[in-house]
N, C-alpha and C positions, 0 to 999 in steps of 0.2 A: 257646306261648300268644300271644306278640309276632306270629307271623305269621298267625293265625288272626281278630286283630283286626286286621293290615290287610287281608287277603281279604277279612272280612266289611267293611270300610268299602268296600271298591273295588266290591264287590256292589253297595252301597249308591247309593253314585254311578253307577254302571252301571245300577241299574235309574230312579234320578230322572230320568237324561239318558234313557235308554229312554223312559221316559215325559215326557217335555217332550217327545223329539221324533213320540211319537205324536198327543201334544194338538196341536202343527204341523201334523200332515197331514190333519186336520179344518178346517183353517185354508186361509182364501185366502193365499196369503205373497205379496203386495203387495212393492214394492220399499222402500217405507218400513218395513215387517214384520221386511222378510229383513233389513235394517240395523240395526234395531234388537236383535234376535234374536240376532245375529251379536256387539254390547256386551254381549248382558249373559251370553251364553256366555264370553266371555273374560273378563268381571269374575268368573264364578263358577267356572268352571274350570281357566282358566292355572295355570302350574304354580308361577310365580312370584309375589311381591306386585308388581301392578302400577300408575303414576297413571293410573286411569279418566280425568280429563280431558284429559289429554294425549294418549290412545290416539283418544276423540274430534274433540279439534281435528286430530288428522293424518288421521282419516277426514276429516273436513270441508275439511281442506287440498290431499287426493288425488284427491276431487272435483272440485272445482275448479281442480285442475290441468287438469283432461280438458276443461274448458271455454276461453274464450277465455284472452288475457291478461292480463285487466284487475278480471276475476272473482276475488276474494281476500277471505281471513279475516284477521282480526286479532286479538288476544287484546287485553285491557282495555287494556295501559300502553301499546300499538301504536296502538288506537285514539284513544285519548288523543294520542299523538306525531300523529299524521294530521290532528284536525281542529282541534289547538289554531291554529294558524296560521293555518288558516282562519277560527275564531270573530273574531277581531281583538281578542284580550286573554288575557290569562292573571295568576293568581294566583301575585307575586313580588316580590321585592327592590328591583325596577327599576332595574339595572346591564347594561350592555355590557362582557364581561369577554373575556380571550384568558388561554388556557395560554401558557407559555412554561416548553417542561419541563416540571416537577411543582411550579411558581408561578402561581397566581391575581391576575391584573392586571387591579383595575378597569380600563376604556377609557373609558366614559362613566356618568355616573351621569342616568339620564332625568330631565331637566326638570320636576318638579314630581311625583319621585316619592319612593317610602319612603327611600332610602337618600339623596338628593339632601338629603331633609328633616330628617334627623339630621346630615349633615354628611359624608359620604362623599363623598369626591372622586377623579376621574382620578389614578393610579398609586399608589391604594393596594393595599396586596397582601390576602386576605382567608386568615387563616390555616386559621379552624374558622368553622363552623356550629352552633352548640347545640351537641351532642355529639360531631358527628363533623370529623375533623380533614380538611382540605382539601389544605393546602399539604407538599410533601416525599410524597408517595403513589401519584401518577403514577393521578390517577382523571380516566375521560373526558370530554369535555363533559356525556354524556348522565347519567352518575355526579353531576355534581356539580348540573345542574339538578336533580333531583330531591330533594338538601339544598336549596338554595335556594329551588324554590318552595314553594309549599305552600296550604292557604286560605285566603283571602283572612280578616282580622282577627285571625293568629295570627301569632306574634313569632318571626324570625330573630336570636338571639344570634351576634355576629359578633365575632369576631377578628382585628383591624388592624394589619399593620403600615405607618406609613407614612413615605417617606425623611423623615432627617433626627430622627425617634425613634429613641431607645432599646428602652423598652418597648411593647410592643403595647397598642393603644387597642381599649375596649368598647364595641359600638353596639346597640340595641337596634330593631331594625329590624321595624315593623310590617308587614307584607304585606297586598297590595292590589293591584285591578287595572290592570295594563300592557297597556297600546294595545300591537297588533303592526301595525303599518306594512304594507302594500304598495308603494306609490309610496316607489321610490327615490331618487326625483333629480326635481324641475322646477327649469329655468332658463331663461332665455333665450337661445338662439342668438345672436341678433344682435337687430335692434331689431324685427323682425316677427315674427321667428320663436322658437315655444316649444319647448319639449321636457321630455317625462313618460314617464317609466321606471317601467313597472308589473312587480313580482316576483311575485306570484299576485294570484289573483282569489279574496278572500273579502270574506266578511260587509259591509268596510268599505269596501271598494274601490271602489266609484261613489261613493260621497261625497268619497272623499279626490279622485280625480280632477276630480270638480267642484270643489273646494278649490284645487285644485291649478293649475286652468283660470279659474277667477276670477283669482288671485293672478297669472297670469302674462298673463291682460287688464289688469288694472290699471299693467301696466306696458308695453303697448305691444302685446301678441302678436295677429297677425292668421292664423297660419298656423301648424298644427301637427306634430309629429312626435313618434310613440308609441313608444317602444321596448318591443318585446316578447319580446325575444330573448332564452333562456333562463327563458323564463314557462311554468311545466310545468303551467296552469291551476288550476281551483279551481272557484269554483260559477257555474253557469250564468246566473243571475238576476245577478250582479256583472257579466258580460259583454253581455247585453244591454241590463242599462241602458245601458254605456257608450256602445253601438254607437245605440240609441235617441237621445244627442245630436248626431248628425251625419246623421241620416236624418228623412222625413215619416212621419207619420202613415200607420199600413195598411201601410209598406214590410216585406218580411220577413226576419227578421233571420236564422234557420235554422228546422229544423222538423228532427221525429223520427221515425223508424218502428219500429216490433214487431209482428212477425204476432199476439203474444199481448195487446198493449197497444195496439193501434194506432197513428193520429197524431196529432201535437201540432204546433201551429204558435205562432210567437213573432214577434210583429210587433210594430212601434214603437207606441204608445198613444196618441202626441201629437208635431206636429213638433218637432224638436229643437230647442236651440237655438244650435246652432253647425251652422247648412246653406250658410254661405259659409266663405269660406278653404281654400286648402291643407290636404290631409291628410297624410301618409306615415309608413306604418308599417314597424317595422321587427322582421323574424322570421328566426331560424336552425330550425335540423333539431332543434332543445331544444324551439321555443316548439309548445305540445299542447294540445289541449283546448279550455279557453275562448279562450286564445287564439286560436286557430285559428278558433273561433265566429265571435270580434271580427273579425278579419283576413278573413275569409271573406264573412262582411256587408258589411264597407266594400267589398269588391271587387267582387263581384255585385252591388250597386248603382251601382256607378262613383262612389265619395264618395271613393276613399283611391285613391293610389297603394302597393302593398307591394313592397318592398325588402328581400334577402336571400337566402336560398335556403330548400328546400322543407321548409316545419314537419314537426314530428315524423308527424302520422297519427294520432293518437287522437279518431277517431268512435264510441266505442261508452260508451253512457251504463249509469252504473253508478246502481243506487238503493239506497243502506244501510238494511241489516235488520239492528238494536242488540240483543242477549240480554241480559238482565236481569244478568248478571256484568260487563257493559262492553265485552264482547267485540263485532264485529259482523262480518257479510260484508256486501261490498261484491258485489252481484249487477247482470251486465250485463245491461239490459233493453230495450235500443232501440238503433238508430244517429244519429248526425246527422247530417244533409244541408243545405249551405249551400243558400241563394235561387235558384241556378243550376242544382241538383238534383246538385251532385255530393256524392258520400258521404264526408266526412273520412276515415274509416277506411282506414290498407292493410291491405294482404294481410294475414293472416297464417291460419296452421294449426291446428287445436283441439290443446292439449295439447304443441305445441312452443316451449316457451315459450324458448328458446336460441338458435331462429334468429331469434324475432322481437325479443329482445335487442341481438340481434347485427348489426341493419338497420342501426343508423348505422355501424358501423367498415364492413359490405358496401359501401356508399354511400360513404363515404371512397375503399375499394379498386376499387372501377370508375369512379372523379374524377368521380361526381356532384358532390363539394363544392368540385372546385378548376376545372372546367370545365361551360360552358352546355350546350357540343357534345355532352360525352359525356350528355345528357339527351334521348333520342327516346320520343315518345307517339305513341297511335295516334288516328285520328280517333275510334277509338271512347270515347275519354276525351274529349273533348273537347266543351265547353256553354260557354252564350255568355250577357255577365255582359245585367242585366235591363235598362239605361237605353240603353246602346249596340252592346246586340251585339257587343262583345269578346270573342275568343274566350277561356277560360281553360278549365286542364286540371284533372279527377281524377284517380285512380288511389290515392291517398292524401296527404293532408297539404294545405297550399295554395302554388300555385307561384306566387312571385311575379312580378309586374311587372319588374323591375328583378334579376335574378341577380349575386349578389357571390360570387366565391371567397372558399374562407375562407383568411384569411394564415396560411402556416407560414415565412414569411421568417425570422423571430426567434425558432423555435421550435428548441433544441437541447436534448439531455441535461443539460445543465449547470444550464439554465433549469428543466428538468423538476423534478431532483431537488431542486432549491432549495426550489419551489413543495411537492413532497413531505413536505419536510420542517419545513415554516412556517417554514424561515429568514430567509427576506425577510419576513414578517408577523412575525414575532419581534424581527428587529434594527430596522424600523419601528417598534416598540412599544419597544424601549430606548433607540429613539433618543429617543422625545417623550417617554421616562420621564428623560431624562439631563437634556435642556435643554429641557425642558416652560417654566418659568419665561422663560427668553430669548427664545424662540420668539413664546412670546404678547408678549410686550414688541414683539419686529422686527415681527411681523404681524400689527396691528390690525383689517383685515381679511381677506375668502377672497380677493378679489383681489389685494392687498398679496402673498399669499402667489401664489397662482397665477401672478402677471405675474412675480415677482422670485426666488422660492423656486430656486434650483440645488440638485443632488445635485450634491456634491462629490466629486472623487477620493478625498479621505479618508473620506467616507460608503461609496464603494462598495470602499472597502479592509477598511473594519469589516466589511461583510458577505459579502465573501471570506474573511475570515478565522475568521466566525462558522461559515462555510458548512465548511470546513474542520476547525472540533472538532466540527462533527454528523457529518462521514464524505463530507461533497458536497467531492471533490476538485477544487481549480480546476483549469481547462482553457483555457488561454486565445485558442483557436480561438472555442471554442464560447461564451466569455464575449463577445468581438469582436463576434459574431453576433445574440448576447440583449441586449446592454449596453444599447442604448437604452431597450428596454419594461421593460426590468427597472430603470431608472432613473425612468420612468414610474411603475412601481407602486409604489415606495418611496416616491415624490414622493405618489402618491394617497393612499396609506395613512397618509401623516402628516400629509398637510394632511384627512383625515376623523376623526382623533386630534384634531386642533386643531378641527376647524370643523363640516362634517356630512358624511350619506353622499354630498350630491351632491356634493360636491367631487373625492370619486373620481373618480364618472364625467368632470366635468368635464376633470379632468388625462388620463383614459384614452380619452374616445371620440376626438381627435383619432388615435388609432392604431387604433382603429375601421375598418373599412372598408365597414361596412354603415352605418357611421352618418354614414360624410363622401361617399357615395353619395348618401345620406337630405336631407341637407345641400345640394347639387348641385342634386338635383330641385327640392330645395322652394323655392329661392331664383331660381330660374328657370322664370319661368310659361310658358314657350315648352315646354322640354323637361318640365316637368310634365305637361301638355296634350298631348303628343306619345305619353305612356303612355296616354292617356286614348283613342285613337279609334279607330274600331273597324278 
């Protein structure tokens, strides 16, 4: 009887699919038909229970694999991670924290925000969250923002421990919106000259920059220098405004093409107004994108001198399409082409997305990055910028004015595995957690600190020794080799514990070498000028 009911069910389904796929061949089966057709057979016939939206977003996924590499989906809490950085705020705590191990260490508590305004201070540890426990758990960065933030006018119960307590202290922590920064660093060089480190290009970044460009006229600067080095861009409108303050009115800043969108052109609106002074920017094989935009503009025009080696190569402009779940794809729809008509974009293959991956270690291993020489273009790349007839090259990315190798002098295993394993970001952070109090006592101010601050033998014994119960064996070849920059970034990392982010860079671009190139130029209007003609 048992097997008579399931012949007749298999009947059953054999004659429904029969027939669905007769009602198909009355059908035009369109390529959107046949995909569709194709979900909802496997939602009703697979043999297994299977998640329907998951089956979908890998269709969606294998799609777009077969297209460029820039073409991509996102599921909601991806999309979320993608463009919070870019919005310039997010709903949270407003704390600067680092793991150490499976310990949560305030670093900063931001400036007039929720946690600042209860009373949460540098090196306290945060145990729990409302309900969920933080500390002793070994949860990731990305684990633990996700207790931490939340909507903004809803309350972070937090659990404190902090030195010198006993008991752990309760803070009731309202959440509210957090400025996210781009501009890392402005300071002044010397007495002319400025300097602005921009880390992406969103939402807020032309304003901070103009912020940022006030602020360092007000104190003298007639001459500037951008770093853009490891800027993996952001939105386009942030970039050209910026590029808009150093150029006239009508100059053009990039333009687009799509056979199916046609073109778009982006020009200054109004003259700028910083069209005198020194410019120089500075880009490695990281900085993409808007970057590339900005750097591209300034060149083709003859307003910048660029310094470094050849940006990443990403000319292909993507336009987000949001699905009502949060989810979106990120679909490519045009190229960019700088003022001089070359196409940002290199090479690359539909669908291999490994080798176009793999471009910068390739470029590493044929000494694009450590020699000029091994760099040959044909004339057929080659256009000439708009004011002077300079020549400069396409192919992909933008080559600069001025080529720096990049330095591996100081770079050994021993360094590696350090940086691997946050032990030097870790003993930085116990060190200003040990003598936090003293510290601020000796150095009243970043220069106090900057001009007098030594890493002592005994600092860099702790961190040998720290380096040591993570499994980073010293070597003291390879210590010899790294000792200086790795004394460097312990020096940066605790004078940005005590003071701000530009303090890093300040302690760290003199080991720079794009940046004391940058530096060179700009301070010498001869050899400035010399990059400039045609």
């Amino acid at each position: 009887m048992k097997m008579k009911r399931i012949l007749l069910l298999l009947s059953v389904l054999a004659i429904s699919a029969a027939y669905t796929f007769a009602q198909m061949a009355n059908v035009t089966l369109t390529p959107e038909r046949k995909l569709a057709f194709a979900q909802q057979l496997i939602a009703k016939y697979y043999v297994d229970r299977i998640d329907t939206t998951k089956v979908v977003e890998d269709a969606i996924i294998a799609m777009l694999k077969d297209l460029d590499p820039h073409s991509t989906y996102s599921n909601a809490d991806e999309t979320r991670e993608l463009t919070e950085p870019l919005e310039g705020n997010f709903s949270g705590i407003g704390i600067r924290f680092q793991m150490d191990h499976d310990t949560l260490y305030v670093v900063e508590s931001i400036a007039g925000g929720p946690s600042e305004r209860v009373g949460i201070i540098p090196g306290d540890r945060i145990l729990s969250c409302n309900d969920t426990v933080i500390s002793g758990v070994k949860k990731s960065n990305a684990d633990i923002l996700k207790v931490l933030r939340g909507p903004r006018g809803t309350t972070a119960l937090l659990k404190v421990l902090r030195k010198g307590s006993t008991e752990p202290l309760e803070f009731a922590v309202k959440r509210d919106d957090i400025p996210i920064y781009s501009v890392d660093a402005t300071y002044m060089v010397n007495d002319s000259v400025g300097f602005i480190s921009v880390a992406r290009f969103a939402g807020t970044t032309a304003q901070e920059v103009n912020d940022a460009m006030k602020t360092l006229k007000s104190q003298g600067m007639k001459h500037l220098i951008i770093d853009l080095c490891d800027n993996g861009g952001g939105y386009l409108k942030s970039s050209t405004d910026i590029a808009n303050n150093f150029l006239r009115k009508g100059d053009l800043i990039v333009y687009t093409d799509s056979p199916q969108n046609g073109s778009m052109r982006y020009e200054a609106i109004e003259d700028g107004k910083d069209l005198d002074g020194r410019v120089v920017v500075m880009v490695n094989q990281y900085s993409a994108s808007a970057s590339e935009i900005l750097s591209g503009a300034l060149q083709d025009n003859d307003r910048a001198v660029i310094v470094g080696r050849r940006t990443f190569g990403k000319g292909l402009v993507q336009r987000p399409f949001p699905f009502p779940d949060g989810s979106m794809i990120r679909l490519t729809v045009a190229r960019y082409h700088t003022p001089s008509g070359r196409c940002i974009q290199k090479p690359y293959t539909d669908g291999d997305d490994d080798a176009y991956r793999n471009d910068i270690v390739n470029r590493y291993k044929s000494g694009e990055l450590t020699s000029a020489d091994s760099i040959n273009l044909p004339d057929s790349l080659r256009y000439s910028t708009l004011r002077l007839n300079r020549p400069v090259y396409g192919g992909g990315g933008i080559m600069p004015d001025r080529f720096v190798p990049i330095d591996t002098t100081f770079y050994t295993d021993y360094y590696r595995d350090l940086v691997a394993k946050g032990v030097i970001s870790n003993y930085s952070l116990r060190y200003v957690d040990e003598h936090r109090a003293a510290l601020k006592k000796r150095f009243k101010t970043e220069k106090d600190f900057i001009d007098t601050f030594e890493v002592t033998p005994e600092i860099m014994q702790g961190l040998i020794d720290l380096g040591n119960s993570d499994g980073v064996e010293f070597k003291q070849e390879a210590y010899d080799t790294s000792r200086s920059y790795i004394e460097a970034i312990l020096k940066g990392l605790i004078g940005r514990d005590l003071f701000e982010q530009s303090t890093y860079q300040k302690v760290l671009n003199p080991f720079n070498n794009i940046y004391n190139a940058a530096v060179e130029i700009i301070t010498d209007p001869a050899k400035y000028d010399s990059y400039l003609k045609p």
